[in-house]
C-alpha positions as CSV (number, residue, x, y, z in Angstrom):
1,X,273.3,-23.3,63.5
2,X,270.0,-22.0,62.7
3,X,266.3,-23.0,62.7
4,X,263.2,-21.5,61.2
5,X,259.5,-22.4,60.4
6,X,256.6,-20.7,58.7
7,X,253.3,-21.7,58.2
8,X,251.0,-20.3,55.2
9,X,247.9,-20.0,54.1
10,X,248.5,-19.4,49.9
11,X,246.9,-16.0,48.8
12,X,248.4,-16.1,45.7
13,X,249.8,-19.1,43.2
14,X,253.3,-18.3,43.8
15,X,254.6,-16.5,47.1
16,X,258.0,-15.7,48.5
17,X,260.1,-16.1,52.0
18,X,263.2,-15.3,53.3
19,X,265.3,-17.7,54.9
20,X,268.4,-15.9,56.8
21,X,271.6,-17.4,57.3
22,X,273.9,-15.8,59.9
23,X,276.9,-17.3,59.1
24,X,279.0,-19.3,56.6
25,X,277.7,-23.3,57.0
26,X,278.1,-26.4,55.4
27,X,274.6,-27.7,55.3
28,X,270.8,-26.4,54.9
29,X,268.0,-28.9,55.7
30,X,264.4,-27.9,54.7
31,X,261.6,-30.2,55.1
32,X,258.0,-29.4,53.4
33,X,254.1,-29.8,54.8
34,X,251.2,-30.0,52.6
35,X,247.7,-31.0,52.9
36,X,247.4,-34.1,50.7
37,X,249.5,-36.5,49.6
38,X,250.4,-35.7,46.3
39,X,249.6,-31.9,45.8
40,X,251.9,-31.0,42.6
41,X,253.1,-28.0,44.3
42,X,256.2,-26.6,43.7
43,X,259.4,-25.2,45.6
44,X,262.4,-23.5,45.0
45,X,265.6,-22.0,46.7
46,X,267.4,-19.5,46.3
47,X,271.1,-18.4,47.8
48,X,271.9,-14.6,49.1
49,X,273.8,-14.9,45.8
50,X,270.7,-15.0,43.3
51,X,271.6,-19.0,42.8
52,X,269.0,-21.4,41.9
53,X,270.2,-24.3,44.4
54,X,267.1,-26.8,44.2
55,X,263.8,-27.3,42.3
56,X,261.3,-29.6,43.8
57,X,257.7,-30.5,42.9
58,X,255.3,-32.6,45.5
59,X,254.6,-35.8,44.2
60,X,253.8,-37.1,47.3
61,X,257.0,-38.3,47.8
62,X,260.0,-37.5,50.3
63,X,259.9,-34.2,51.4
64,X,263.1,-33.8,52.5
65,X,265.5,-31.2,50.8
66,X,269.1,-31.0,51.6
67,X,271.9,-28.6,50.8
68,X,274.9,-29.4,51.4
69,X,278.4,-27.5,50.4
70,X,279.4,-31.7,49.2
71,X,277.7,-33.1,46.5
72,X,277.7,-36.5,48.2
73,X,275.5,-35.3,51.0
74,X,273.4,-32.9,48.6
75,X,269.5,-34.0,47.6
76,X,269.7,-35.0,43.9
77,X,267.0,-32.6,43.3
78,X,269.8,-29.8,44.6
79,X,272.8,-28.2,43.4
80,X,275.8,-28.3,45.9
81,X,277.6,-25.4,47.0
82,X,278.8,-23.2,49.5
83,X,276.7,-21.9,52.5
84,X,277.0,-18.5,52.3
85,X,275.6,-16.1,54.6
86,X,272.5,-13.9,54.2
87,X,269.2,-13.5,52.7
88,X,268.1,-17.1,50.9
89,X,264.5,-16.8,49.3
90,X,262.1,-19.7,49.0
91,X,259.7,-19.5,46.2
92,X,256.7,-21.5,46.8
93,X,253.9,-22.2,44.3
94,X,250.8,-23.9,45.4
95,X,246.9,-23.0,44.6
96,X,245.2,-20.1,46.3
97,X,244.0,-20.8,49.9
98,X,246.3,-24.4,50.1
99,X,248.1,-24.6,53.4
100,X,251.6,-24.8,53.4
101,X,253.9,-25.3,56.3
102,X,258.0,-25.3,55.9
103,X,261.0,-25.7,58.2
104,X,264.2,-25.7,57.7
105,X,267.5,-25.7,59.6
106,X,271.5,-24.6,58.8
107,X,274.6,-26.4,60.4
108,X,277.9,-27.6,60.4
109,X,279.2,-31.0,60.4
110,X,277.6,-34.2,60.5
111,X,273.8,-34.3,59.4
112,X,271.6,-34.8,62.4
113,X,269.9,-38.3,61.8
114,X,266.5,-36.6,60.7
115,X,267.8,-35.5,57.9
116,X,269.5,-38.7,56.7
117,X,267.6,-39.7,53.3
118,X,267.9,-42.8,52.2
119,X,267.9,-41.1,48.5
120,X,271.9,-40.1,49.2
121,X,273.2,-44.4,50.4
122,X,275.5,-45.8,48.4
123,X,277.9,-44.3,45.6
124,X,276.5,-42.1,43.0
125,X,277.8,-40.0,40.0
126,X,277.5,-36.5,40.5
127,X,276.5,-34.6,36.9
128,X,277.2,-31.2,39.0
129,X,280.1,-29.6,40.8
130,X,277.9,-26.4,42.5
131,X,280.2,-24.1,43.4
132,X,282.7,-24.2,40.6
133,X,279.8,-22.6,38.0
134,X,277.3,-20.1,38.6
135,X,273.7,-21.7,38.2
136,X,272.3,-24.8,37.9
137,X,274.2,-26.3,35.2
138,X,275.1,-30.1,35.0
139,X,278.5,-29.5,34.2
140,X,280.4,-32.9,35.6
141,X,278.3,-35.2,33.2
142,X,280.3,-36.9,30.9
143,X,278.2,-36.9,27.7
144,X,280.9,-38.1,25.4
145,X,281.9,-41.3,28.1
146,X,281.5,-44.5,26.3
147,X,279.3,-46.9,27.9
148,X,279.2,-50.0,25.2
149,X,281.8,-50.2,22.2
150,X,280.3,-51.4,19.2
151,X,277.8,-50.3,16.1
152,X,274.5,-51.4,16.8
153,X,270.9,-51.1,17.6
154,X,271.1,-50.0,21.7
155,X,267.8,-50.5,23.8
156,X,266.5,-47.7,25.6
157,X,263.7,-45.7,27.0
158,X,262.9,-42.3,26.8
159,X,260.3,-41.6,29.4
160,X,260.8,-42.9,33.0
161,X,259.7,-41.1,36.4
162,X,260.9,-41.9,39.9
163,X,260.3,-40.8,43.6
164,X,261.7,-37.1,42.4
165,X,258.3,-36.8,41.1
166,X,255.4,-38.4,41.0
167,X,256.7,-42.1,40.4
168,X,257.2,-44.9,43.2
169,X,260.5,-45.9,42.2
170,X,263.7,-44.7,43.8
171,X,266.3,-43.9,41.3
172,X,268.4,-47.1,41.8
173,X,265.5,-48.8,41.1
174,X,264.9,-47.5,37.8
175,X,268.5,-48.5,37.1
176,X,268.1,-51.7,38.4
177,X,264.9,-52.5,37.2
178,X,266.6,-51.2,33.2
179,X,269.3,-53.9,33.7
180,X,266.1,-56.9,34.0
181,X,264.5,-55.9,31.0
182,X,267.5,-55.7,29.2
183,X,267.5,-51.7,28.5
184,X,271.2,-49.8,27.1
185,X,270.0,-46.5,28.6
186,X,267.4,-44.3,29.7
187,X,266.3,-40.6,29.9
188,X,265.1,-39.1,33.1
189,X,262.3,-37.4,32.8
190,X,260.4,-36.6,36.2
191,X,258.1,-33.5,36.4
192,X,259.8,-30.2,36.4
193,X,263.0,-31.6,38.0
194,X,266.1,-31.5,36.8
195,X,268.2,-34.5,38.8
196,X,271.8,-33.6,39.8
197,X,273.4,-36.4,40.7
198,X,272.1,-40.5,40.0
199,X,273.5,-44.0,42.1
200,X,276.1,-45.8,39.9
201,X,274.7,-48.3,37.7
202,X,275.6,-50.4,34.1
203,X,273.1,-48.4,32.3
204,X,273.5,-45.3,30.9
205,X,270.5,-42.3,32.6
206,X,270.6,-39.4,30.0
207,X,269.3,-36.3,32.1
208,X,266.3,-35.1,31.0
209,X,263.3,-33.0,32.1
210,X,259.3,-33.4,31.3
211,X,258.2,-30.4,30.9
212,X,254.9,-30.4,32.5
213,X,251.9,-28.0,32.0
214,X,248.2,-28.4,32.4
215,X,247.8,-28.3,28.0
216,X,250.5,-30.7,27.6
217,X,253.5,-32.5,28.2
218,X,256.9,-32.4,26.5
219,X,260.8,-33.9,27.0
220,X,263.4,-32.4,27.0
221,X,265.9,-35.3,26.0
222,X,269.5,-34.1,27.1
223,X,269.1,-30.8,29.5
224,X,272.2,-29.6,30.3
225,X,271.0,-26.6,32.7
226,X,267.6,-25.8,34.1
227,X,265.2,-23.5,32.5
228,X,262.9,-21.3,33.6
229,X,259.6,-22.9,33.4
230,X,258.0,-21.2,36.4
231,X,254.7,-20.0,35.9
232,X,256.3,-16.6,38.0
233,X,258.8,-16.1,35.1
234,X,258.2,-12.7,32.8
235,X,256.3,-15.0,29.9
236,X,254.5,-17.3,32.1
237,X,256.5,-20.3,31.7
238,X,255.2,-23.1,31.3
239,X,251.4,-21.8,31.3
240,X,251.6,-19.8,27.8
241,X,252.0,-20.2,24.0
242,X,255.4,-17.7,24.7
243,X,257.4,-19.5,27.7
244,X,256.7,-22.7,26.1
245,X,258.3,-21.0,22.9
246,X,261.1,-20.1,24.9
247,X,261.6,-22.9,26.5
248,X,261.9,-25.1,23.6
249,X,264.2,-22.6,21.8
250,X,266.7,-22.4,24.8
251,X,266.6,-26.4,24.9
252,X,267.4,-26.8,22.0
253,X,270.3,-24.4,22.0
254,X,271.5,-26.2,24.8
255,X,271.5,-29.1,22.6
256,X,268.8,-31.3,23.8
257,X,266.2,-32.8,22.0
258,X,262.4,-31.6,22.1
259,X,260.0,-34.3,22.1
260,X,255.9,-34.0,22.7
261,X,255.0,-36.5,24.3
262,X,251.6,-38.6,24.5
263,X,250.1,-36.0,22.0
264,X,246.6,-37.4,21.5
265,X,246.0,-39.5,25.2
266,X,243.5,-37.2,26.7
267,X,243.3,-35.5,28.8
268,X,247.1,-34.8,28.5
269,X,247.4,-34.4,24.2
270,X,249.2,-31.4,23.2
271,X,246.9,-28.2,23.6
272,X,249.8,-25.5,22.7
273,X,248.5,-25.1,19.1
274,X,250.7,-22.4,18.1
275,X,253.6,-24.1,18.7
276,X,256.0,-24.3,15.4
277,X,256.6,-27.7,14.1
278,X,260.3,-26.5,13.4
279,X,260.6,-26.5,17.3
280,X,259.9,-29.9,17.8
281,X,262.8,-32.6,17.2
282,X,260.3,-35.5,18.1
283,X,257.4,-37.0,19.2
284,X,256.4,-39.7,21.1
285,X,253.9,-42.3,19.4
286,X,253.6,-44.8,21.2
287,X,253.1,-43.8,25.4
288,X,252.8,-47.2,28.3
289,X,250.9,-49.4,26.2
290,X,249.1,-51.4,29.7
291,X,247.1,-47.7,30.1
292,X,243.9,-48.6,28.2
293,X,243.4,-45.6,26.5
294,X,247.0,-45.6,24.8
295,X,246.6,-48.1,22.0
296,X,244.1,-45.8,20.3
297,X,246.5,-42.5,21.5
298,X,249.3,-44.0,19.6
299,X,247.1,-45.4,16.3
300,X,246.4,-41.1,16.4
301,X,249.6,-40.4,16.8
302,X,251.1,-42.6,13.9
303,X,248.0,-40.7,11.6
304,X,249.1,-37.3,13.0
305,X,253.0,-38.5,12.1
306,X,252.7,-39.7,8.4
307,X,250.6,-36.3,8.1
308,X,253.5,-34.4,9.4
309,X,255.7,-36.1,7.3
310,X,254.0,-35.8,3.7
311,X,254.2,-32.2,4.7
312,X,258.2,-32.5,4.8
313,X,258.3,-32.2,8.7
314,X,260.2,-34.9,8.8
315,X,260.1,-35.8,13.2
316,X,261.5,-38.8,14.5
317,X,259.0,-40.9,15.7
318,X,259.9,-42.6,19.5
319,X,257.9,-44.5,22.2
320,X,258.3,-44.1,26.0
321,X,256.9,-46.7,29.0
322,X,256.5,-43.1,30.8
323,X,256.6,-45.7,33.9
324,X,255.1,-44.5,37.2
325,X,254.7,-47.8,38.8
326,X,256.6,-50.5,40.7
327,X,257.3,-53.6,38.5
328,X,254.5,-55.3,40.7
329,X,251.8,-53.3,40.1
330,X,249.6,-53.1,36.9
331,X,246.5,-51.0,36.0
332,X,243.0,-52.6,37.1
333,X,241.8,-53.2,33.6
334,X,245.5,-54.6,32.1
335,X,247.0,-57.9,33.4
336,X,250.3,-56.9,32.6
337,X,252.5,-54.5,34.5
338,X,253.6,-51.4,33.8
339,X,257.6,-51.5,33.4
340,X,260.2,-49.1,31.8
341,X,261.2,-50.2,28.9
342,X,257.7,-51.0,27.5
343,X,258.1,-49.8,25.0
344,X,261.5,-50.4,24.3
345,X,263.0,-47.6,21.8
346,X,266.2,-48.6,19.8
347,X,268.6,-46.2,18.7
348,X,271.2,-46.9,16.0
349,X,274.3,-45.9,17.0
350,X,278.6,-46.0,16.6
351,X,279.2,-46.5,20.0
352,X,276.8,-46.2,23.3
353,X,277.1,-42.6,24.9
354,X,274.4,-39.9,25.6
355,X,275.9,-38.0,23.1
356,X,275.6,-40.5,20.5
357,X,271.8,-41.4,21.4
358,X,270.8,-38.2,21.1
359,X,272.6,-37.5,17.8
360,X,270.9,-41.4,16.5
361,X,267.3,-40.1,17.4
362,X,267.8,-36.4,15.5
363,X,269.0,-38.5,12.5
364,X,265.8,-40.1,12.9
365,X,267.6,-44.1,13.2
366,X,264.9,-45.6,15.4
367,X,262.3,-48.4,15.9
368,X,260.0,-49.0,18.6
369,X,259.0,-52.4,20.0
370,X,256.9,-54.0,22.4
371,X,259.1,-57.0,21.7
372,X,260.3,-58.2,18.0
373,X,263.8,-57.4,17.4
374,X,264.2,-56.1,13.7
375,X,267.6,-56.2,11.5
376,X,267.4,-54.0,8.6
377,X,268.9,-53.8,5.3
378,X,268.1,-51.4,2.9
379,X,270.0,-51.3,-0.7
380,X,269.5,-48.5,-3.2
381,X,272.1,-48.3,-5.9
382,X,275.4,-49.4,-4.2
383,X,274.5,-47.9,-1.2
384,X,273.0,-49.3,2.1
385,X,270.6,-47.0,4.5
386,X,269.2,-47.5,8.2
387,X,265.6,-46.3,9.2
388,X,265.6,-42.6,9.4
389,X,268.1,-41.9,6.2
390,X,268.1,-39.9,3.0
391,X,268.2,-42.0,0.0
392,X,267.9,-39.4,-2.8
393,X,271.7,-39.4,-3.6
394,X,271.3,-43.2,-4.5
395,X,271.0,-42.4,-8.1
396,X,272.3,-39.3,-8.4
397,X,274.3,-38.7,-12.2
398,X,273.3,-42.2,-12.8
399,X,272.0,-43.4,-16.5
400,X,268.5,-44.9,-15.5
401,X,269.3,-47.3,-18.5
402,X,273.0,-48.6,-16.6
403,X,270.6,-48.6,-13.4
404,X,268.2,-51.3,-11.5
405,X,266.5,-48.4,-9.8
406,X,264.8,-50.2,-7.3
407,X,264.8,-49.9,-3.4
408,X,265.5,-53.2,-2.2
409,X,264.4,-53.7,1.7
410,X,265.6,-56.9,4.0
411,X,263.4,-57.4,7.6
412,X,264.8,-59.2,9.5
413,X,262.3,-59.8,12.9
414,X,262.6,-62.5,15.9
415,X,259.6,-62.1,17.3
416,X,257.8,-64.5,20.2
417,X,254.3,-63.0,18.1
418,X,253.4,-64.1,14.9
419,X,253.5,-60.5,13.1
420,X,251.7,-58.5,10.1
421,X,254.1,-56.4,8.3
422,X,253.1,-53.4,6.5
423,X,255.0,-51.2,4.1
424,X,253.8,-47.8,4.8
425,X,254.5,-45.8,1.3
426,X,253.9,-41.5,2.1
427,X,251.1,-42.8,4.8
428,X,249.5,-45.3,3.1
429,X,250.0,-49.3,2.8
430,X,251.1,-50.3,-0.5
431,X,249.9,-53.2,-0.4
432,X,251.0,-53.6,-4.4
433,X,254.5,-54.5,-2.4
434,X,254.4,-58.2,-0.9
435,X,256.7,-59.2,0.9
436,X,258.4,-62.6,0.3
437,X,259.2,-64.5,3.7
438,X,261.7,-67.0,4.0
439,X,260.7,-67.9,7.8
440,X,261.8,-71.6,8.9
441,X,259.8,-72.9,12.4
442,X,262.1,-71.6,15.6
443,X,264.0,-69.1,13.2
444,X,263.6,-65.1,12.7
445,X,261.2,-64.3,10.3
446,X,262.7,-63.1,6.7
447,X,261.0,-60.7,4.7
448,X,262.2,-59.1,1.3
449,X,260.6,-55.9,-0.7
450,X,261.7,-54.7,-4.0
451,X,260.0,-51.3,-4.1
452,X,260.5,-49.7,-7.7
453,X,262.4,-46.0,-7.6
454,X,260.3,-43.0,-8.1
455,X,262.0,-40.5,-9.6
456,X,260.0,-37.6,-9.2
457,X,258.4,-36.3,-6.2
458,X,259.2,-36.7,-2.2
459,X,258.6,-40.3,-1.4
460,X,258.9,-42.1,2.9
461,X,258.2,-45.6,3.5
462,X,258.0,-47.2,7.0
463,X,257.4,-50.1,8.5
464,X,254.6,-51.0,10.7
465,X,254.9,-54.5,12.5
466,X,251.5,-55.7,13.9
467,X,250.4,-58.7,16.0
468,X,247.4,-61.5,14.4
469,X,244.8,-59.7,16.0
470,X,246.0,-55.9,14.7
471,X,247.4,-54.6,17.8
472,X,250.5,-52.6,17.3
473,X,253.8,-54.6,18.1
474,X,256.6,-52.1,16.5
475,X,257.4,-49.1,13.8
476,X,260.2,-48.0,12.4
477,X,260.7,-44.8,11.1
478,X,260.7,-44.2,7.7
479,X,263.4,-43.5,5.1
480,X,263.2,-41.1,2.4
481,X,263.9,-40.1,-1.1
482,X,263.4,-36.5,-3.0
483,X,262.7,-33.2,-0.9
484,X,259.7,-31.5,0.0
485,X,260.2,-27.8,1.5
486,X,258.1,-28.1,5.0
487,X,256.0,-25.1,5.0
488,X,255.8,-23.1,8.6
489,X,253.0,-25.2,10.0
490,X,251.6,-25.0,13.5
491,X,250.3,-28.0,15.9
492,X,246.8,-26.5,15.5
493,X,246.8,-26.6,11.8
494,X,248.7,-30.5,11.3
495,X,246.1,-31.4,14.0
496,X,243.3,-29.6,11.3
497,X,245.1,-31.2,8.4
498,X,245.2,-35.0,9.7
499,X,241.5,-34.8,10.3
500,X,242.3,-35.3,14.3
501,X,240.2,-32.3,15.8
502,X,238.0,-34.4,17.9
503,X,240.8,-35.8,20.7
């Protein structure tokens, strides 16, 4: 057993310690100091091997970091592992002249009761088996497991925070606060932490990573391994036009999907304006609608989206409740809480697994809701379409003569609301298409379009589902007919385009 403490003054943004371990041990203990309560600084370990074995970032939350060589007594913010002997370097990041205090202790055996955290009671899943790979690498998570049989629309959320962070829920009470408002699944997205291990629940946690800089935010839906997005790293990380480059590249190879997120809520809309729309997968609309400021954020967003998409980028459009809170609490100026799940994102899919949710929002089969439940059909030719599909083979060979080339749409909506439903035809509403609604009192509300085929040209229609007053209630995303060859375009220049300069 071993102890150690240091206590720092910051010189620099990022600075670096050794810890030395004398001898082969089954546990490491490190507990960290700062001035205030919520200081967004940032912490990392490193073994005598050159392993990353935990990322942290002060949210204001437990401080507490354990290592252990089981993954059942291992912080889920750590990788679990052996011991080993030797040099270990901690990596702290914190402003210039920021005091900083850390100790930290090594041992055998049972943990010592000070370093019991109430973050590792009750069974988990563990999405990383430590020692077996090199690296932080989630490779125990079962992407392909089947959580739900069935084809159908699957309720979800795709930005949530917890105490890992800089959110006031504990992780099994995100899950358990999912299963009340009826979620499928969840991503989980807390601040530059990558979560190894989650308590067992019925609904499905994707792992996932918000990518958090000072000029924006973005997800990364799906991370199998951490990334370097230190601001130390060769390219800056996540401070500069080139790390966040690479970092979005290296997701995606990794197969997760890149979302911005809140890109016009200031004073956290996108700022990266050289990044490539070709990097981005999606991007999230509609952000917590109880923070004031987001219903105008996400009326930009769905402006900066249909301009995106008349260009031929064609990103699926999701929401996210982004939910800091606990289910009690609610802004000043809102008198409903914030909860995850609000908005609720659906996902078409086979069957419900992370695989298959991620796969459902690339192919672009989504609608958001802050409450009506929408059944789709959508005819062309013989053939039937959800949101988010190509339509331009529906006619394909065909004699226009032999042919009623129309697009014939069915909506479907139970709603608690009484709704406005617009057809949005390439970012406009056509209102030339009226709907025909075949709505009995206590029934779901039955609306029919017959939108004529256009045979030349790139075409997109969405839906956007609105409450009396105007407020935004849902959106789908659109389908599609024809091709238009997306020209490399930059976030700078679709801001330019869509007339959005002034965030």
């Amino acid at each position: 057993m071993s102890r150690g403490r240091l206590s720092v003054t910051m010189e620099s943004l990022t600075e670096f310690f050794s810890i030395e371990v004398e001898e082969d041990q089954q546990w490491l203990a490190l507990r960290l100091h700062f001035e205030v309560e919520q200081s967004w600084a940032r912490a990392y370990l490193w073994d005598a091997e050159h392993a990353l074995r935990f990322c942290f970032l002060d949210g204001g939350n437990e401080r507490l970091i354990i290592v252990h060589e089981q993954p059942e007594s291992t912080s889920p913010i750590a990788i679990p592992g052996p011991i080993m002997p030797g040099t270990w370097r901690l990596e702290l990041s914190a402003n210039p002249g920021k005091q900083v205090e850390a100790e930290w202790e090594t041992g055998s055996g049972t943990l010592p009761e000070p370093y019991q955290s109430e973050q590792l009671q009750g069974d988990r899943e563990y999405w990383s088996s430590g020692g077996e790979h090199a690296g932080f690498v989630l490779d125990r998570y079962d992407w392909k497991k089947i959580w739900q049989e069935g084809s159908r629309w699957y309720k979800g959320d795709f930005h949530t925070h917890t105490v890992l962070s800089d959110g006031k829920m504990t992780q099994r009470m995100n899950r358990e606060q999912a299963v009340k408002q009826g979620l499928d699944f969840f991503t989980a997205t807390d601040h530059n932490v990558l979560s190894t291990s989650w308590p067992i629940g019925d609904v499905l946690v994707i792992p996932g990573v918000e990518i958090t800089a000072g000029d924006g935010h973005w997800n990364a839906l799906g991370l199998r391994q951490w990334m370097d997005w230190r601001s130390s790293a060769a390219d800056g990380g996540l401070t500069t036009q080139q790390g966040m480059d690479r970092l979005m590249k290296e997701a995606a190879e990794q197969g997760a999907v890149c979302s911005i997120n809140h890109p016009m809520l200031v004073p956290w809309a996108w700022q990266y304006g050289e990044t490539s729309l070709s990097a981005v997968h999606s991007i999230e609309i509609w952000n917590d609608p109880t923070y004031s400021p987001n219903p105008v954020a996400a009326e930009k967003a769905l402006e900066l989206w249909s301009v995106c998409w008349n260009a031929g980028h064609k990103l699926t459009g999701i929401g996210g409740s982004d939910s800091h809170m606990l289910p009690t609490e609610r802004y000043e100026d809102c008198d409903m809480p914030s909860l995850i799940g609000d908005p609720a994102t659906y996902v078409w899919c086979e069957h419900l697994s992370a695989e298959s949710v991620l796969e459902g929002v690339r192919r672009g089969h989504v609608y958001v809701s802050r409450g009506p439940v929408l059944e789709a059909a959508i005819r062309a030719g013989r053939d039937e379409y959800r949101f988010g599909s190509d339509m331009s083979a529906a006619f394909a060979g065909k004699d226009a003569a032999e042919d009623n080339r129309m697009i014939y749409c069915t909506l479907r909506i139970t709603s608690e609301a009484n709704v406005q439903v617009a057809l949005v035809h390439n970012g406009r509403i056509d209102s030339s298409q009226a709907a025909v609604s075949a709505q009995e009192e206590g029934q779901p509300i039955i609306l029919e379009w017959a939108i004529p085929w256009e045979s030349e040209g790139y075409h997109w229609y969405r839906f956007d589902i609105r409450d009396e007053a105007g407020q935004l209630l849902a959106f789908t995303n659109p389908v599609y007919h024809g091709s238009k060859q997306p020209q490399p375009m930059t976030w700078s220049e679709l801001i330019t385009r869509a007339d959005l300069s002034e965030i």
